[in-house]
C-alpha positions in Angstrom: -23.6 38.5 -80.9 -20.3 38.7 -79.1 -17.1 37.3 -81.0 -16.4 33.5 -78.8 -12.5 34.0 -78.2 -10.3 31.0 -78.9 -8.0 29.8 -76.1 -5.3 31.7 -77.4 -7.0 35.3 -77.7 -8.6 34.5 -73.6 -5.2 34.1 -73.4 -4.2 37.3 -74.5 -7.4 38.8 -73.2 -6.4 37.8 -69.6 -2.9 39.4 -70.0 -3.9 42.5 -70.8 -6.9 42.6 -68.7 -4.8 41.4 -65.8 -1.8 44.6 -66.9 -4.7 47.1 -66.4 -6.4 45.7 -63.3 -3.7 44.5 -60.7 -1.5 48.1 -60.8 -5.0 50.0 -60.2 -5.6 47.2 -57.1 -2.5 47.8 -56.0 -2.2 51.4 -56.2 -5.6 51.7 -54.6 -4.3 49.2 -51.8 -1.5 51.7 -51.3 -4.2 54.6 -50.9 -5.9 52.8 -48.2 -2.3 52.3 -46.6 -1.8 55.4 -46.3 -5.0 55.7 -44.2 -2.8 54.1 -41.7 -1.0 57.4 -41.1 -1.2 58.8 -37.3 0.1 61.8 -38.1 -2.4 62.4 -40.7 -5.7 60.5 -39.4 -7.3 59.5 -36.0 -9.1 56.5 -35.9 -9.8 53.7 -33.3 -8.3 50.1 -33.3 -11.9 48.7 -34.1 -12.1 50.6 -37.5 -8.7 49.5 -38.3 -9.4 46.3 -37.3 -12.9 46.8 -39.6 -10.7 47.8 -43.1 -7.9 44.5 -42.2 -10.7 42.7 -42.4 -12.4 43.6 -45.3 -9.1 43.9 -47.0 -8.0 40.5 -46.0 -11.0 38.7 -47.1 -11.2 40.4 -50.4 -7.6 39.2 -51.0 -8.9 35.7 -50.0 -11.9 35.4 -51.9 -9.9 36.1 -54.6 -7.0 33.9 -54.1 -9.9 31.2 -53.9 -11.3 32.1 -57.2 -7.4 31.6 -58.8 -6.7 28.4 -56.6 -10.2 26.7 -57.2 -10.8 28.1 -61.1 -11.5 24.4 -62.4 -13.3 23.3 -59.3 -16.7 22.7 -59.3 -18.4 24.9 -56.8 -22.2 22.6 -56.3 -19.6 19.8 -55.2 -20.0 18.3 -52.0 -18.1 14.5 -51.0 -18.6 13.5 -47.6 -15.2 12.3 -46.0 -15.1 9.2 -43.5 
């Protein structure tokens, strides 16, 4: 069974998983950049309008995820 980690080693956990994972996203955000290239690649306004997209809501979903992390996602109050 699977060591629990304390606060302090998800802590630690989250740092060093975070130091691997956001210079990969970013480089690999920098690869699809370059896609952007005329010189380089053809491509119509409706396929880069297609990758924006995706890349945009990605970057949303995962802002939500750090905005909302102690929010319970079943929750539902109805306003006046």
């Amino acid at each position: 069974m699977p060591k629990k980690l304390t606060p302090k080693n998800n802590s630690e956990h989250f740092i060093e998983l975070a130091n691997k994972r956001v210079p990969k996203a970013l480089k690999a955000l920098e690869l699809v950049g370059n896609l952007g290239n005329k010189s380089n690649y053809s491509y119509s306004k409706s396929q880069s309008d297609q990758i924006k997209k995706a890349l945009r809501d990605k970057v949303n979903d995962v802002c939500r995820k750090f905005d909302n992390s102690n929010k319970n996602k079943n929750y539902f109050e109805l306003k006046e």
